[in-house]
N, C-alpha and C positions, 0 to 999 in steps of 0.2 A: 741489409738486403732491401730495407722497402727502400731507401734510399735511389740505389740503382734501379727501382722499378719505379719510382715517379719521374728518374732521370728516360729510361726507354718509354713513357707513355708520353712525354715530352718531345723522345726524337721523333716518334713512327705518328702524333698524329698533327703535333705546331708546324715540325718544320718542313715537312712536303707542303702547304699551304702558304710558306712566305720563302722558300728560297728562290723562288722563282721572280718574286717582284722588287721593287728597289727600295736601296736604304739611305737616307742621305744623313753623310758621316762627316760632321765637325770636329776639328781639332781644337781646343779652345784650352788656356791655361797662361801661367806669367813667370818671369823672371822675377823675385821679390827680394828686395836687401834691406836689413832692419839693422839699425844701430841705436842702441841706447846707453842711461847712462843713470845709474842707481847711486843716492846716495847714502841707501844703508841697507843692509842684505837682507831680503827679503821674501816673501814664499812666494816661490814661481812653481811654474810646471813646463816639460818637454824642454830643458836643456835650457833653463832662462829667456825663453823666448813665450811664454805667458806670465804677464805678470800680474801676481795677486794681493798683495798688500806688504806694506814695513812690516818684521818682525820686532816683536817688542828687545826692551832692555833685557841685559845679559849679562849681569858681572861676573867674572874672574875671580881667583885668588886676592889678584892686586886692585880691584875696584874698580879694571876699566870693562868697558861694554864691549864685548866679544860682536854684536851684531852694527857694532859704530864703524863701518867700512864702505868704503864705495866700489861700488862696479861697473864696468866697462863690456857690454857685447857686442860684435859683429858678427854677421852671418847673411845666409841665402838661402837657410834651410825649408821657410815655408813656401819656395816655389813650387809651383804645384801645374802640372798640367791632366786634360782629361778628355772622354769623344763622351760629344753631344748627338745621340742618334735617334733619328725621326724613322720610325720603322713603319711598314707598309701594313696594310689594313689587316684584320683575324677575326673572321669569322661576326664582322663589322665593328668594331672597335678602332680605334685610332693607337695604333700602337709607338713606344717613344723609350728611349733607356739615357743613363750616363754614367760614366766608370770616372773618375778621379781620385788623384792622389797625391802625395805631396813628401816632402825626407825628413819632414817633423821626427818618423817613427817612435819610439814608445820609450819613457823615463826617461833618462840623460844622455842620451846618443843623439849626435846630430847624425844626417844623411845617411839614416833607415828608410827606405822607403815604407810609405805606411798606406792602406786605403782610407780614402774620406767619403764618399759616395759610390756609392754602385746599386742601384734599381732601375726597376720596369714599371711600365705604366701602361694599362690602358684603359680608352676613352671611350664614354657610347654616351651620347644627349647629356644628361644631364647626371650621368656617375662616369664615378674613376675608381680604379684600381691602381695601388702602386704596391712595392714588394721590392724588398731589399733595405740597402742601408743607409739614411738620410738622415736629417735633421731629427731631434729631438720634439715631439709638440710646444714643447714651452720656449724654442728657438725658432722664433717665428721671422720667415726672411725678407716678409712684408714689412714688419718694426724690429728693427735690431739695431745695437747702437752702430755710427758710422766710426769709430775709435781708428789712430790710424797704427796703435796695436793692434798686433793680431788676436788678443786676447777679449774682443770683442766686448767686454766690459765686466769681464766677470774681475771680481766674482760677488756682483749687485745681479749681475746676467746670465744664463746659461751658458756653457759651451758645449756642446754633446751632440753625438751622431749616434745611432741605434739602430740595428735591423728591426726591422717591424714592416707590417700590414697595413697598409691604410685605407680605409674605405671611403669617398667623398660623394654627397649631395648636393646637387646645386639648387637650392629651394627656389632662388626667385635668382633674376638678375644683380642683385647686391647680395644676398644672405647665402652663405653654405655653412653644410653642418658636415663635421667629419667624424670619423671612430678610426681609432687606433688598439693595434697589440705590437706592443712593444717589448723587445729582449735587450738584455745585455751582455756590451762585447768587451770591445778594450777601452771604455767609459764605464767604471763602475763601482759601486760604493766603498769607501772605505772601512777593509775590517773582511770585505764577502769578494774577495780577489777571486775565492777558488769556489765559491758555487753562486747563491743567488738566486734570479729566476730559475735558472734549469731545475736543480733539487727542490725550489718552492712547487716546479709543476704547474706554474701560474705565469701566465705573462702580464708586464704590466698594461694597464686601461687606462686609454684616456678618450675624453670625449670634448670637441673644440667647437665653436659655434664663431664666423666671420663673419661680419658685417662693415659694406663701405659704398657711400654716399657722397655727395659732391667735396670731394677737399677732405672731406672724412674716413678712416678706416677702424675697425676696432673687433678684436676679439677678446674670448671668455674660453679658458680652460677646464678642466677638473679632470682628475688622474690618480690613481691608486695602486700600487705595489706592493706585492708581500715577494720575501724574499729568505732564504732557508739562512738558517744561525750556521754559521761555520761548524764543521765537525766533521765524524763518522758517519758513513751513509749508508746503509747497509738496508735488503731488499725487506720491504714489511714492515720496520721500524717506523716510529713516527718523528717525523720532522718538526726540530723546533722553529716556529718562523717570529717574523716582524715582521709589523706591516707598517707602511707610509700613504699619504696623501700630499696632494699639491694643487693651489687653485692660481692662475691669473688671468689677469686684466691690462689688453694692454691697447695701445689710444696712439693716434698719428693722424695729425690735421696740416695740411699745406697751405701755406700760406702765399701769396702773389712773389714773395723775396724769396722767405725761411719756411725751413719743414722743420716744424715742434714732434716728438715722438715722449711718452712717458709709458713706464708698466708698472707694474706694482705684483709682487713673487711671494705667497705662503706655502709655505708645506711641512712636511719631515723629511728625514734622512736623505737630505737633498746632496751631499756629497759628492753623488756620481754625475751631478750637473758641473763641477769644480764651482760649488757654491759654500757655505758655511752653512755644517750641521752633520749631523753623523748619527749614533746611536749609544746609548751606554744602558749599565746593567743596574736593576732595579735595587736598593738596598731592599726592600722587604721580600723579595720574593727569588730574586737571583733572575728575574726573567729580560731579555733584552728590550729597551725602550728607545724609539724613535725621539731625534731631537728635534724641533723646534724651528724654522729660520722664517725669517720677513726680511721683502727687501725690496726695494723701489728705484727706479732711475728716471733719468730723462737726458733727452738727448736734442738739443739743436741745432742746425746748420742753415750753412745759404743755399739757393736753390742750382746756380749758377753750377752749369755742368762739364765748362771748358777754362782751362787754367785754374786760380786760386779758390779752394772752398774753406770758406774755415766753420769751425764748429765747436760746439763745446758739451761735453758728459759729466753730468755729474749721479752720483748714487749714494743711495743709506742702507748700509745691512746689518742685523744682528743675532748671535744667537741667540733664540728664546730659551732654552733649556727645555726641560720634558716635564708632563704633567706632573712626574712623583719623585723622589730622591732617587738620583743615580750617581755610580760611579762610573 
């Protein structure tokens, strides 16, 4: 019920105020064909089209390596188109949206259509509002590696889109500061499929601090999460949770040729980034414990914007494990 009353206090006082003025609406999106080619089977995601690392050895009865295989994809599946729309003024605000989408769709199905974006924004001096579901904070599209996977570099790197609220400052002409409350949708941890934020009651927080200067960019992260233990939910009870943390730091300097990029990734139960790490259960107490991960990249390429770029990614990530003994 409140639902459909923030929906009518939406139509009866936004939209007399902007239908009358104009919208200007881009179509924008790509045709995209990925072919690769694996030498030994390995953990991907979305129907082999993100790839994440060789699986180790795997003997048999007969002592051969069950994961000693190569493979072959073709597809078209991460085409993706979407409207880029620059919306007329509210109540003085600069207002703007975009919906995209792509046939990734969700586990091993090729050509589901799935959402990737969809929010609104508006502008007045020196804030923004934005609302809906975009990039993750720690997928930042100022520094992300240029990989010509689509898999963007994880899983040294984030992948993840999230509904969330964004709030932004522009402190000075190079420096802005932002806050986020971020939910989860169909990015999400391993183990907390069927609750998460919703039953924790908590969304997660992050707070982002940019800064960029001649040839220079660089921001600062830090992010917190609690999230309900899988289970019974029943009205009054209390909720078991875990909680996580995430901090980075990440750096992009251009150079007259090359643009050098590096970050560097700590947190817990970073999972739902498709990174390494997760959660396990305490030996002494039976209670769930967040895991560990660190991870770093860097990324360089030529500046050159017309014909051949070439470029190179490299990353180090590990699990740390958890403060106390788990299983």
């Amino acid at each position: 019920m409140r639902r459909v009353f923030l929906v009518l206090v939406l139509t009866l006082f936004v939209l007399p105020d902007v239908v009358s003025q104009d919208f200007k609406i881009e179509l924008k999106g790509y045709v995209g064909v990925n072919a690769s080619v694996n030498s030994r089977v390995s953990a991907e995601a979305r129907n082999r089209h993100i790839y994440l690392y060789p699986l180790p050895e795997s003997l048999n009865e007969t002592g051969e390596d069950e994961n000693d295989k190569s493979q072959f994809d073709l597809d078209a599946a991460y085409s993706r188109f979407g409207l880029h729309i620059a919306g007329p003024g509210f109540k003085g605000f600069k207002t703007s949206a975009m919906v995209e989408g792509d046939f990734l769709g969700k586990g091993n199905g090729d050509n589901n259509f799935r959402l990737r974006h969809a929010y609104v924004t508006f502008a007045k001096e020196k804030w923004s509002l934005t609302a809906g579901q975009t990039w993750h904070p720690l997928f930042l599209p100022e520094n992300c590696p240029g990989t010509v996977n689509v898999n963007a570099g994880t899983p040294f790197h984030p992948l993840i889109r999230n509904p969330q609220i964004r709030i932004s400052r522009q402190l000075s002409s190079k420096t802005q500061l932002l806050f986020y409350l971020v939910e989860q949708n169909n990015f999400r941890n391993s183990g907390f499929e069927e609750s998460g934020t919703e039953h924790a009651l908590m969304p997660e927080l992050d707070l982002q601090l940019k800064w960029k200067g001649q040839g220079v960019w660089t921001a600062f992260t830090a992010g917190y999460k609690t999230l309900a233990v899988p289970g019974d939910f029943t009205n009054g009870a209390d909720v078991e949770k875990v909680s996580g943390f995430h901090f980075n730091g990440s750096f992009r300097y251009e150079f007259p040729s090359v643009t050098f990029r590096m970050e560097g990734i700590y947190g817990s139960n970073l999972s739902d980034l498709v990174m390494l790490g997760g959660t396990g259960k305490s030996v002494s107490d039976n209670d769930f414990v967040a895991l560990h991960t660190a991870s770093v990249w860097t990324d360089i390429h030529g500046n050159n914007t017309e014909g051949f770029q070439p470029g190179v990614f490299a990353g180090y990530t590990a699990n740390m494990g958890a403060p106390e003994e788990v299983t």
